[in-house]
C-alpha positions in Angstrom: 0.0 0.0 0.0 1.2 3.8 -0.2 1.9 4.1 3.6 4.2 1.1 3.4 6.3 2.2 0.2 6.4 5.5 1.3 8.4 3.8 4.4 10.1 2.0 2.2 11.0 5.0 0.7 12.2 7.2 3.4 15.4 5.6 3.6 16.3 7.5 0.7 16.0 10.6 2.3 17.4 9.8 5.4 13.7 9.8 6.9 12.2 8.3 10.0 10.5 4.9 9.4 7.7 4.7 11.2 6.0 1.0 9.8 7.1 -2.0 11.8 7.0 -4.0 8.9 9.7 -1.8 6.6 11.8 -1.6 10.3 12.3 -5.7 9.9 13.0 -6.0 6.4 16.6 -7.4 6.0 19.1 -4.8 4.0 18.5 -6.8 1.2 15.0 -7.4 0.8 14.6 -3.7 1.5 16.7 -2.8 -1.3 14.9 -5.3 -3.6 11.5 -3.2 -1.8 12.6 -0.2 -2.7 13.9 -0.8 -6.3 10.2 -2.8 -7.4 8.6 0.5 -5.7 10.5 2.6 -7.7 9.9 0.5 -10.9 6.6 0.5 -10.4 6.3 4.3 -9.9 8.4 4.7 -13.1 6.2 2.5 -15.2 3.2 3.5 -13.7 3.6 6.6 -15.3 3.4 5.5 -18.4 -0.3 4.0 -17.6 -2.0 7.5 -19.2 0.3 8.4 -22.1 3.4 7.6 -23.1 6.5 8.1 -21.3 10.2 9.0 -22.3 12.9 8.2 -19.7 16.4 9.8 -19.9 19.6 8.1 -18.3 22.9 9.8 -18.7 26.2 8.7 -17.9 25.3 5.2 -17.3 29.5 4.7 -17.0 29.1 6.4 -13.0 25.6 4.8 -12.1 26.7 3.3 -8.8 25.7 -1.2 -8.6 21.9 -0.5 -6.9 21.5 2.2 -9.8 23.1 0.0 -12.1 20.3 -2.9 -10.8 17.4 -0.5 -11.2 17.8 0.8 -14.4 18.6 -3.3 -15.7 15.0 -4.3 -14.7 13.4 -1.5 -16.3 15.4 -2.8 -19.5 13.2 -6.1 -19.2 9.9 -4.5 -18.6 9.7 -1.2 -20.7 8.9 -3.7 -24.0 5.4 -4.1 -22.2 4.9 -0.2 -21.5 4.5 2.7 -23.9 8.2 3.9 -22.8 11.1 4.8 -24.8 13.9 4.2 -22.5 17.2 6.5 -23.3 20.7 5.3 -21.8 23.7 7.8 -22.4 27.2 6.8 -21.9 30.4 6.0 -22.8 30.7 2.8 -25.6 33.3 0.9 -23.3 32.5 2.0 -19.9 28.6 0.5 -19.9 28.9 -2.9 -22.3 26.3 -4.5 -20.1 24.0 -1.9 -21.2 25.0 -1.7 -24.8 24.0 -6.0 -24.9 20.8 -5.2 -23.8 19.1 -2.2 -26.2 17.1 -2.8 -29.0 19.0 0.4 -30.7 22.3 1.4 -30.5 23.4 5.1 -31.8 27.0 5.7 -31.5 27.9 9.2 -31.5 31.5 10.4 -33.3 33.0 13.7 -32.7 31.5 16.7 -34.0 32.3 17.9 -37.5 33.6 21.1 -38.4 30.0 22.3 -39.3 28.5 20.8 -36.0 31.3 22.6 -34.1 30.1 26.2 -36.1 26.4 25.0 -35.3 26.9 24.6 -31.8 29.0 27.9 -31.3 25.8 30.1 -32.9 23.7 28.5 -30.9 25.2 28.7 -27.5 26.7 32.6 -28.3 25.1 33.7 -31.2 27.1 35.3 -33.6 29.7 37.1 -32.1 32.9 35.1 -33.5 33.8 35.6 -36.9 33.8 32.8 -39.1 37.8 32.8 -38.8 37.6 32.4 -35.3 35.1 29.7 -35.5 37.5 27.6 -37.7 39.8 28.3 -35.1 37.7 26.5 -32.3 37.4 24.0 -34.8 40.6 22.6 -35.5 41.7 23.2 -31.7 39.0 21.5 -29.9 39.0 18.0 -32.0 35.0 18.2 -32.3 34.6 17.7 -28.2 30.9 19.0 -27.5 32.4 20.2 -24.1 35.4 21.2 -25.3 34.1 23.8 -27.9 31.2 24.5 -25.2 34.0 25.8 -22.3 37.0 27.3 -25.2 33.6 29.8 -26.0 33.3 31.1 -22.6 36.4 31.7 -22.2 36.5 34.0 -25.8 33.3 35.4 -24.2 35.3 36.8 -21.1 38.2 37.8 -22.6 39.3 41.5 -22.0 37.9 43.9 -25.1 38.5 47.2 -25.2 35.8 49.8 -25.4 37.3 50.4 -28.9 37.7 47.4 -30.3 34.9 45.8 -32.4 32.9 42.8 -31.0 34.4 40.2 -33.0 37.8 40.8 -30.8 39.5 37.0 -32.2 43.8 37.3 -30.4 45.5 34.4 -31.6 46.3 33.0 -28.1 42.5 33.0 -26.9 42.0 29.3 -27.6 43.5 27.3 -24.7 45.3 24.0 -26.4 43.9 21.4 -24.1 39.9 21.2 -22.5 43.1 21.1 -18.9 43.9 24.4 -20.0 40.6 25.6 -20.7 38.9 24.7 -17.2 42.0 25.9 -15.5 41.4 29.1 -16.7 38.4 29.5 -15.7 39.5 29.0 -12.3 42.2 31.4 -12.5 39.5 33.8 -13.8 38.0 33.6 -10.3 41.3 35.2 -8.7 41.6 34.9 -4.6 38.2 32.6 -5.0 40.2 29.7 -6.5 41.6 28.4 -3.2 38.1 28.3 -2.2 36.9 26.3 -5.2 40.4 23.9 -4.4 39.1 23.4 -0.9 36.1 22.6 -2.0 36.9 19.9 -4.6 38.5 18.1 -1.9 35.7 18.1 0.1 33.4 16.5 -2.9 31.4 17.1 -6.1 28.6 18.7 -3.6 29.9 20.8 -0.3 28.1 21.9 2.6 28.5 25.5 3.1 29.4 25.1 7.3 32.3 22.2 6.2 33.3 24.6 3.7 33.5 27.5 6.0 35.4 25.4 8.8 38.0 24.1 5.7 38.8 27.2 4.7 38.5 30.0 7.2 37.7 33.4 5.5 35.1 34.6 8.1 31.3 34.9 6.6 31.6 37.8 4.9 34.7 36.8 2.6 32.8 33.2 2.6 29.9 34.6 1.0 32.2 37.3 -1.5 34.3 34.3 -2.3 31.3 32.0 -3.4 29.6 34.8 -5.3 32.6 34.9 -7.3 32.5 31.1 -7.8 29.2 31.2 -8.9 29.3 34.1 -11.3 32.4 32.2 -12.8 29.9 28.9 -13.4 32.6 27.0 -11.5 30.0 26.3 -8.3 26.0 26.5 -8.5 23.8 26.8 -5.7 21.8 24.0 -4.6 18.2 24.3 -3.8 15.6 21.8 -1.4 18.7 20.6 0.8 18.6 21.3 4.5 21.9 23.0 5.1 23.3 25.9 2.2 25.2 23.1 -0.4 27.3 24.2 -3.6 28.4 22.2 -6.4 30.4 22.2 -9.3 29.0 22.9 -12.1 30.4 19.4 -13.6 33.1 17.2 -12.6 35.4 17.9 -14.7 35.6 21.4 -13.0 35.8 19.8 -9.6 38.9 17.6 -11.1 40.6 20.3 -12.5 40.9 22.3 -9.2 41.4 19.3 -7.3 44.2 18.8 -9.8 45.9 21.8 -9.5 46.7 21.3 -5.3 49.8 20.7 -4.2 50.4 17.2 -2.8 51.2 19.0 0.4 48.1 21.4 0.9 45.9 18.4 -0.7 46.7 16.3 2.3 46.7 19.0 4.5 42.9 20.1 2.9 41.9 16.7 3.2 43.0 16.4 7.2 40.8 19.5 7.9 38.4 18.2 5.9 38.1 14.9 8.2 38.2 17.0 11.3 35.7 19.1 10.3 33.5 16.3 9.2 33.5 14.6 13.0 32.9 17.7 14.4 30.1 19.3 13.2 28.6 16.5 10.9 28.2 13.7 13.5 25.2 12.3 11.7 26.7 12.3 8.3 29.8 10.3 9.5 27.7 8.1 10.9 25.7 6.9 8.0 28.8 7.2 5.1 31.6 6.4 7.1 33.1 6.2 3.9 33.4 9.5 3.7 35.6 10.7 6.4 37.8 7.2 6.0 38.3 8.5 2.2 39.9 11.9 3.8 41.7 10.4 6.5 43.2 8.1 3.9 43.8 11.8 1.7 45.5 12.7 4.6 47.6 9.9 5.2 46.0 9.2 8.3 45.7 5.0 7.0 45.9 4.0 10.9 42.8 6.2 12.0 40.8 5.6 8.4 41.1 1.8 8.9 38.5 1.5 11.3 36.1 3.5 9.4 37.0 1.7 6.3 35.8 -1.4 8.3 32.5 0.2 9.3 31.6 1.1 6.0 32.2 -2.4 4.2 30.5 -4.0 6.7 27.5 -1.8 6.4 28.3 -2.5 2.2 28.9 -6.4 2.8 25.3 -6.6 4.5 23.6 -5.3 2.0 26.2 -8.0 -0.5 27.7 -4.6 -2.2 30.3 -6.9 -2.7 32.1 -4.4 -5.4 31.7 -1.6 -2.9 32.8 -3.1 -0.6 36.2 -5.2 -2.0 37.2 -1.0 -3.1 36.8 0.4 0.5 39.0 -2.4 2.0 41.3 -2.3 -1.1 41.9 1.8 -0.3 42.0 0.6 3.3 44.4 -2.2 2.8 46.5 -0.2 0.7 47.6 2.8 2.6 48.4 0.5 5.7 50.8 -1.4 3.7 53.0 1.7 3.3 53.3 1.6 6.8 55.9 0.2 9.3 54.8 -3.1 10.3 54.2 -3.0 14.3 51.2 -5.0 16.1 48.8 -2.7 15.7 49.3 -1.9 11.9 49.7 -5.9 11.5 46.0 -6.3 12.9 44.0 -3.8 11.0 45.4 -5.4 8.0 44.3 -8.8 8.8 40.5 -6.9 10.1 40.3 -5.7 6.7 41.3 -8.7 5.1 39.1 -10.9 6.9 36.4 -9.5 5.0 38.0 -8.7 2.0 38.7 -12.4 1.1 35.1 -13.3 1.4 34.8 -10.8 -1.3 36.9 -11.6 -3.4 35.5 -15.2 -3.8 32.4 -13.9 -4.5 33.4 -11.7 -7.3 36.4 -13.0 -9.0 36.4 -16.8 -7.7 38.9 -18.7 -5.1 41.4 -19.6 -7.6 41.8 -16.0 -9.0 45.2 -14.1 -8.6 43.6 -11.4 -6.4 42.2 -14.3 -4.0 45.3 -16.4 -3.8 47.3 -13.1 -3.2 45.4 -11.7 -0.5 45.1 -14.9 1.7 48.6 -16.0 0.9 49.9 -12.5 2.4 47.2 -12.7 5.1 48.6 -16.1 6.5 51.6 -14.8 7.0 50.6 -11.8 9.0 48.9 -14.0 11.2 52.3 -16.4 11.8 54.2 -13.0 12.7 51.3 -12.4 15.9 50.1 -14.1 18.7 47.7 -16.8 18.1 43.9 -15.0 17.7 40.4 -15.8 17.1 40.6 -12.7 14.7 42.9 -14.7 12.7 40.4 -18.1 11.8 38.7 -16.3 9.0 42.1 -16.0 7.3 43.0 -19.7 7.9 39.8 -20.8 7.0 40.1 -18.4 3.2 43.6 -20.0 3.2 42.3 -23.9 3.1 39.7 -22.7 0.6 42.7 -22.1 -1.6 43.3 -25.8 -1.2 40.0 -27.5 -0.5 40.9 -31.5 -0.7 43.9 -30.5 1.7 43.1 -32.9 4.4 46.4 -31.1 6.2 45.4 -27.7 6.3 41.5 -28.7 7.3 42.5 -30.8 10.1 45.2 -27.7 10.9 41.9 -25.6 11.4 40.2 -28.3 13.6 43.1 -28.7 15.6 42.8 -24.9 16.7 39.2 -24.7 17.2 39.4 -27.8 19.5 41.9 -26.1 21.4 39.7 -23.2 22.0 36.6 -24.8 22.2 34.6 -22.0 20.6 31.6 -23.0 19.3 31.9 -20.6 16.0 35.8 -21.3 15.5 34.3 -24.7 15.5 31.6 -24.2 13.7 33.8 -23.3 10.6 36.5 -26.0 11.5 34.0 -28.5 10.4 32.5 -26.6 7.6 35.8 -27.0 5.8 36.0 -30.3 7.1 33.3 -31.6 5.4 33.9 -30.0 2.4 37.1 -31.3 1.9 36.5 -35.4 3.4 33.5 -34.7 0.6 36.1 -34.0 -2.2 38.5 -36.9 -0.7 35.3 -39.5 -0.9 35.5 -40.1 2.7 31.8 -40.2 3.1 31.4 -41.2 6.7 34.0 -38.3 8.0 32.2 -36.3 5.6 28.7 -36.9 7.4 30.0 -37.2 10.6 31.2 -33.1 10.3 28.0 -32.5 8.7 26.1 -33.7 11.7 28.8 -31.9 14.0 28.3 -28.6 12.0 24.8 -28.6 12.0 23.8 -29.2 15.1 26.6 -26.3 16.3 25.1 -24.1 13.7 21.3 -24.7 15.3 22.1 -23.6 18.4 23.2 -20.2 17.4 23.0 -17.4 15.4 25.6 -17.9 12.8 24.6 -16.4 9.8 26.8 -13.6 10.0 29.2 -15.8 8.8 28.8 -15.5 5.1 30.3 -12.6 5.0 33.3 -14.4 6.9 34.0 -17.3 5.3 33.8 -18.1 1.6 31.1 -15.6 1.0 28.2 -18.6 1.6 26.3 -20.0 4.9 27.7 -22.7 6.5 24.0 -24.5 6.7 23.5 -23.6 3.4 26.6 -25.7 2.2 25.9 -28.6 4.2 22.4 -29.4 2.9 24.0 -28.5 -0.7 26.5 -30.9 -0.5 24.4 -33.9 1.1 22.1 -33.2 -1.9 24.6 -34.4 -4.3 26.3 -36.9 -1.5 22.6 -38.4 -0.6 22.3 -39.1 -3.9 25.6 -41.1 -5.0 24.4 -43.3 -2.1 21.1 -43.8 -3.8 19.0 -41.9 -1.1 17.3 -40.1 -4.3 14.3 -39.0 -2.5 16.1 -37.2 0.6 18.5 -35.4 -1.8 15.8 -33.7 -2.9 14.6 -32.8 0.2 18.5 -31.5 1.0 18.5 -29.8 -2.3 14.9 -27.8 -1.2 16.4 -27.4 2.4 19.6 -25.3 0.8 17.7 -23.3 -1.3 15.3 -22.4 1.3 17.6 -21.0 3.7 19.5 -19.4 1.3 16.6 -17.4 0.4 15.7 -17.0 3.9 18.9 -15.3 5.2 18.8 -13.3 2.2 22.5 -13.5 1.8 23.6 -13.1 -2.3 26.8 -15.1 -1.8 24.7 -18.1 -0.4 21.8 -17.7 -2.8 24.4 -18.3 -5.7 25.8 -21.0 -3.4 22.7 -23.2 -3.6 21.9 -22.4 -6.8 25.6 -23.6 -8.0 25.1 -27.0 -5.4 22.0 -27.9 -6.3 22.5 -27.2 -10.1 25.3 -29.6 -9.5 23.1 -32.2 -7.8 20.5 -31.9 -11.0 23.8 -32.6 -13.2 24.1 -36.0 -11.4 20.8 -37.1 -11.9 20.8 -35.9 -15.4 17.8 -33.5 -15.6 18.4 -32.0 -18.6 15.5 -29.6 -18.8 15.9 -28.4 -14.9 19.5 -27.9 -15.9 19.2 -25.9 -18.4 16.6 -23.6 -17.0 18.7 -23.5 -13.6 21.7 -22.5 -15.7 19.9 -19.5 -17.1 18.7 -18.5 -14.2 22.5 -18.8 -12.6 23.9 -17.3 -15.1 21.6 -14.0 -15.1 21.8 -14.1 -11.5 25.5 -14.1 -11.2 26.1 -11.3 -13.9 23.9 -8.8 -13.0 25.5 -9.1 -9.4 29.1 -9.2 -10.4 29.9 -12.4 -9.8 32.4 -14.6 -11.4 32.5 -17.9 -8.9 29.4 -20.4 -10.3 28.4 -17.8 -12.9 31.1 -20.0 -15.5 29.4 -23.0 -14.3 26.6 -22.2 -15.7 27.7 -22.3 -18.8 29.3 -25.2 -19.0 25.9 -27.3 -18.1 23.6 -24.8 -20.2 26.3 -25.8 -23.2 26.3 -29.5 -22.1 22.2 -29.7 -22.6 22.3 -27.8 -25.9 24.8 -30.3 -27.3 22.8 -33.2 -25.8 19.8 -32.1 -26.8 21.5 -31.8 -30.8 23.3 -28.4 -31.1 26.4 -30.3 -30.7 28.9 -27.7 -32.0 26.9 -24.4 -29.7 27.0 -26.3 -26.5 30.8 -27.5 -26.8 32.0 -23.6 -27.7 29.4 -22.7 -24.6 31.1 -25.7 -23.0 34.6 -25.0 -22.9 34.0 -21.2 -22.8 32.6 -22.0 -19.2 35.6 -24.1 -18.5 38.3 -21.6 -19.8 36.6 -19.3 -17.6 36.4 -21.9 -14.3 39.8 -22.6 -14.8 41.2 -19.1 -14.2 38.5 -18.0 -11.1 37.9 -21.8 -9.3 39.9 -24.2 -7.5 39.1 -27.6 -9.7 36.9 -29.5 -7.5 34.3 -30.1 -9.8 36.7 -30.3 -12.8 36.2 -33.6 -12.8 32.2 -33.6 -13.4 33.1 -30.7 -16.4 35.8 -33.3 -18.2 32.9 -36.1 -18.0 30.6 -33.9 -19.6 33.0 -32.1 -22.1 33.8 -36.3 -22.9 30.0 -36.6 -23.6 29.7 -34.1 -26.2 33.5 -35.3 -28.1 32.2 -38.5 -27.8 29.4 -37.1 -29.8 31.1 -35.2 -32.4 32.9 -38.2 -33.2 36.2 -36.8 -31.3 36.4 -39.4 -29.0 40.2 -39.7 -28.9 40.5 -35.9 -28.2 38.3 -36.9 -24.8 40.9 -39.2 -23.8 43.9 -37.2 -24.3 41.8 -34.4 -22.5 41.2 -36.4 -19.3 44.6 -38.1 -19.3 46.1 -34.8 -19.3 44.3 -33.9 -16.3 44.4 -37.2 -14.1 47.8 -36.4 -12.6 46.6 -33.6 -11.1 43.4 -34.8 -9.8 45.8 -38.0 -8.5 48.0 -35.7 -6.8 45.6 -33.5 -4.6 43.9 -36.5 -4.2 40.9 -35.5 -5.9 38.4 -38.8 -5.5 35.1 -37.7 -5.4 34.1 -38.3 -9.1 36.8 -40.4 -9.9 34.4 -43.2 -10.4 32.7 -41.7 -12.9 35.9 -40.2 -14.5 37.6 -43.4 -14.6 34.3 -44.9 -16.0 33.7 -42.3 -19.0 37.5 -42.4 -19.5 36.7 -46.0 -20.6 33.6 -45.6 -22.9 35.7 -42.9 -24.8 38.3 -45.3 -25.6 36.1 -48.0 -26.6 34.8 -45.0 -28.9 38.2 -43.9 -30.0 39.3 -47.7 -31.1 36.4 -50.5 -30.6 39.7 -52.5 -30.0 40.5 -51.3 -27.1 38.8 -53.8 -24.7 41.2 -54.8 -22.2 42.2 -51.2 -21.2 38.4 -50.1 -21.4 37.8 -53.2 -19.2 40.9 -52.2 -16.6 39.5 -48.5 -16.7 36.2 -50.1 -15.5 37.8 -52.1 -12.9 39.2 -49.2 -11.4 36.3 -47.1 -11.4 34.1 -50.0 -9.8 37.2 -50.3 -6.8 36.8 -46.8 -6.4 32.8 -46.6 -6.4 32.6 -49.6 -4.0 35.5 -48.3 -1.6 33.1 -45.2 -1.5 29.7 -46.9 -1.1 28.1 -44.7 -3.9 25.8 -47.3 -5.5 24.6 -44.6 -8.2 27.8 -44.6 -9.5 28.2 -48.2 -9.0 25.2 -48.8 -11.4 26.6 -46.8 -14.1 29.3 -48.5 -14.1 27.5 -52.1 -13.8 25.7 -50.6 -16.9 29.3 -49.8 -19.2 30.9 -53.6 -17.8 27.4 -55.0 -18.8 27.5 -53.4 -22.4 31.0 -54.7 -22.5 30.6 -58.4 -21.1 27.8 -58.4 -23.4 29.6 -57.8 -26.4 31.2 -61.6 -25.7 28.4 -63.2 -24.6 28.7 -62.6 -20.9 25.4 -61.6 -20.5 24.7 -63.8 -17.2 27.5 -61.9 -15.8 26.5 -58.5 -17.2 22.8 -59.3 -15.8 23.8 -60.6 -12.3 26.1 -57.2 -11.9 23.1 -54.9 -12.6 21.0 -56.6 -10.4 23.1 -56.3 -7.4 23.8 -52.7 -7.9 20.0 -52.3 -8.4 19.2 -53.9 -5.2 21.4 -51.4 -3.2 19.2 -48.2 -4.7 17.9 -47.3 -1.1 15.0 -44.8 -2.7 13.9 -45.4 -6.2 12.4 -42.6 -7.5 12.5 -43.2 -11.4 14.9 -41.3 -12.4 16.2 -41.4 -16.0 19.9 -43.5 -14.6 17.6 -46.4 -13.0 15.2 -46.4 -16.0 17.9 -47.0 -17.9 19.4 -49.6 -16.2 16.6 -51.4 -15.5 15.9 -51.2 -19.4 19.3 -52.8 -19.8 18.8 -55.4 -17.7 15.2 -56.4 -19.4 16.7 -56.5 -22.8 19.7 -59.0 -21.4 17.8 -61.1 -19.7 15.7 -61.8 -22.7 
């Protein structure tokens, strides 16, 4: 109703909420509130007659702006609106995908550039002159816009005609245009440098506090400014606010400071800001940790730094929030390394890492960087519970490392902390799950969970690996329920993930699920859900930013194409998804991609490039110890050779072998039965088929929960047309 979205709205403007309701909304859901109310209003006006929306500069939108004007992209086709987006052609290419009509604008011609001069000064220039601005300003809208005014306030003398043209009156560079026009404002430019490092927009009490002139030489001063069109009053703002008249003005004196008086601007700036804007600092504390940065004040900014990304990480600004602790970060590691320096670099990077798995991927330079550095901060200090986030980011570097996971457990024991612990067997799970060691991998499932359910522990995500801890564990058993043959309770896991994913409203565990139980879908082979799932992933993750899972998603929405008969799409899909894996993920699930990518060679009739493909991988897998799908790796790596050279029996046969060993030392019937299905195509090929038929049926009996899925269907089918 209007009473609610006008609470929703009052955020905006720094209102009191007054609805219950709008008070419990998470940060998340109120921002996804206040967007659809804003949608809604937009296209609502469009109900009576048509509408026209204008969007410039889509290159600075900030990421919720970004978001808004993306879902009025996929509505306005339903609504009489023409939808204008301005920007620059390389700045906004996730806007330029989108529009139905793309208009790319050159620079102005010589006529243009005589056009636009008439139009904005009439015709005092001569035509001489014009040619001039022509050929000086490169056809630059702005450019010719700024070299006019400053021809229009050049010195003439009472004499002289009007069309007064000097040589020298045209500036060489739009630098040295704009910089004249501050000189132009005499004493008043220290003022308009003072104000650019205070920001675009300045509150006329900061300003005055900056730069002390006393209130009469204050106001003197910014009449100048204004009559210069360097600043322009601002009207409907509670306190008296300037700003420049565009940013590249604001640049340009913020340019022209000394690196001295900048810092030195920037200090008073921060001091000013705590002591007469106290409500300000408190909801961008951004702001003053961006001057005491300016001011090289790192030490004192850090904790602000921290405050804002938090508030940044809550809402899952996880862009936002990775370049506030990346400023932070930075300007403490130009410091001397004592304790205290030593910790706010590991604060910060405690939730930087989190970040940066969610945008760029675990296995990404940036990722591997920052917790690599972090570890060793940590080994030069005292032992600290601050410091498990960064142990736990540096196993997820190396998540089948049994050594550095049982490292982790070892310290949370020795603590007994029930969140240190918590996380101890979150990775422990994970990596006894990549291992194949079911039982350990259920037993700190069980462990984890019922920690996890005595608590509050969703705060977490933003702590460890971006994702929820129970959201992870009813992922995983999802796909681990199912190799066991428990079909019918994996999807009950699979729901269980998804559902408290959406119900912690936490973006880094939403894309979690939805890459888990994708996953688990893969296993059973549900090639419509997949490919729908994918699509949805893949939207998901790029209009958020995120590269870990987003690749994924194209590797199983290329997989279904191919199955489904566009053989030669799907691969490129297919290994443009794993290209893209490889550089952001640790290879986990590499394994399940080769299987796949063998699938669709297999299909093509490359059969023998599948083999050389997973052959060249095995060592690695072998080395980390890699087992999980091993089974089903060893298996496939079998039927392609059989595919490569129908000659090929007895390795086939000894790839099978292996793959059953592995299978039954993991008690994963599932993938037991597809291999009882490639041995019974096999014995059957020499008559075997009272062998072939007995092995099915055994496997078969172990399926715990049929539920007819299209790998029993099959096998049952199999066995039928043997036993005939």
């Amino acid at each position: 109703d209007k009473r609610t979205a006008s609470n929703v709205l009052a955020g905006l403007f720094q209102l009191p909420v007054r609805d219950p309701a709008v008070e419990n909304l998470t940060p998340q859901q109120l921002r996804e509130r206040t967007i659809s109310i804003l949608v809604e209003q937009l296209l609502g006006l469009a109900r009576d007659e048509p509408l026209c929306m204008i969007v410039d500069d889509v290159h600075w939108l900030d990421p919720t702006s970004g978001e808004l004007v993306q879902i009025l992209l996929d509505q306005v086709g339903r609504h009489r609106v023409l939808l204008l987006l301005s920007g620059r052609d390389d700045a906004a290419p996730e806007f330029a995908r989108r529009v139905q009509t793309t208009i790319r604008l050159g620079r102005l011609s010589a006529g243009e550039v005589a056009d636009m001069m008439r139009g904005l000064f009439g015709n005092e220039f001569s035509e001489r002159l014009v040619q001039q601005v022509v050929s000086r300003t490169d056809g630059v809208p702005l450019f010719v816009e700024e070299v006019g005014r400053v021809l229009l306030q050049q010195p003439v003398e009472p004499d002289e005609p009007a069309l007064y043209e000097p040589e020298q009156a045209v500036p060489s560079s739009l630098n040295e245009t704009l910089a004249a026009r501050l000189d132009r404002a005499g004493p008043a430019k220290e003022l308009a440098q003072a104000a650019a490092v205070v920001g675009r927009s300045v509150d006329r009490g900061i300003l005055g506090a900056v730069y002390a002139l006393g209130e009469s030489k204050l106001e003197e001063a910014l009449t100048a400014l204004v009559k210069a069109g360097i600043l322009e009053r601002s009207y409907g703002t509670p306190t008296e606010t300037f700003c420049f008249r565009h940013a590249l003005l604001r640049d340009a004196a913020y340019s022209s400071l000394l690196r001295d008086r900048r810092r030195e601007l920037h200090f008073r700036v921060a001091r000013a800001l705590a002591a007469l804007s106290h409500d300000d600092v408190d909801l961008h504390p951004e702001v003053l940790a961006h001057h005491l940065t300016e001011a090289e004040q790192p030490e004192e900014a850090a904790p602000h730094w921290l405050e804002a990304a938090r508030r940044s990480l809550a809402r899952s600004a996880l862009t936002e929030a990775t370049r506030m602790l990346r400023r932070g970060l930075d300007a403490l590691e130009k410091l001397a390394e004592g304790e205290t320096i030593l910790r706010a670099r590991i604060q910060l990077s405690a939730l930087l890492g989190p970040a940066l798995i969610g945008l760029k991927g675990p296995n990404a330079p940036e990722t591997k960087e920052l917790y690599t550095a972090a570890y060793e901060l940590c080994r030069r200090l005292p032992e600290e519970a601050a410091h498990f986030p960064i142990y736990w980011g540096w196993w997820r570097l190396a998540p089948a490392s049994l050594e550095r996971a049982g490292a982790l457990l070892q310290r949370a024991v020795e603590r007994q902390d029930p969140e240190l612990l918590l996380q101890a067997h979150h990775c422990n799970w994970a990596t006894h799950f990549h291992l194949g060691c079911f039982p350990e991998c259920h037993a700190h499932m069980n462990a984890g969970l019922s920690i996890y359910e005595q608590g509050d522990y969703t705060h977490h995500a933003r702590l460890y690996g971006n994702h929820d801890a129970k959201v992870c564990a009813h992922g995983n058993l999802s796909q681990l329920f199912w190799m066991e043959g428990r079909l019918t309770t994996a999807m009950r896991a699979e729901a269980q993930s998804l559902a408290w994913a959406n119900r912690i409203d936490h973006l880094g565990s939403r894309v979690h699920a939805m890459g888990l139980t994708l996953l688990h879908r893969v296993y059973r082979r549900d090639l419509k859900e997949v490919f729908e799932r994918s699509g949805e992933l893949i939207s998901f993750t790029r209009e958020h930013g995120l590269a870990d899972h987003g690749a994924a998603g194209l590797i199983f929405q290329g997989w279904v194409r191919a199955v489904e008969g566009e053989t030669a799409a799907g691969l490129a899909m297919l290994e443009e998804g794993f290209a893209r894996q490889r550089e952001v993920c640790t290879n986990e699930d590499f394994p399940v991609y080769l299987c796949l990518l063998t699938e669709v060679l297999t299909a093509q009739k490359r059969p023998d490039l599948a083999v050389a493909r997973i052959l060249d991988e095995l060592p690695d897998f072998e080395a980390c110890q890699l087992r999980i799908w091993m089974p089903e790796l060893l298996r496939v790596l079998g039927e392609a050779m059989l595919a490569a050279d129908p000659g090929a029996v007895e390795e086939a046969r000894r790839r099978f072998e292996q793959a059953r060993i592995f299978a039954e030392s993991q008690d994963v019937p599932m993938l037991q039965l597809r291999i009882a299905r490639s041995e019974a195509r096999l014995l059957q090929r020499f008559g075997y088929t009272d062998w072939a038929v007995a092995r099915l049926d055994a496997v078969l009996a172990r399926i715990a929960e049929d539920d007819g899925s299209c790998d029993i269907v099959e096998a049952r089918e199999l066995r039928q047309h043997l036993g005939k």
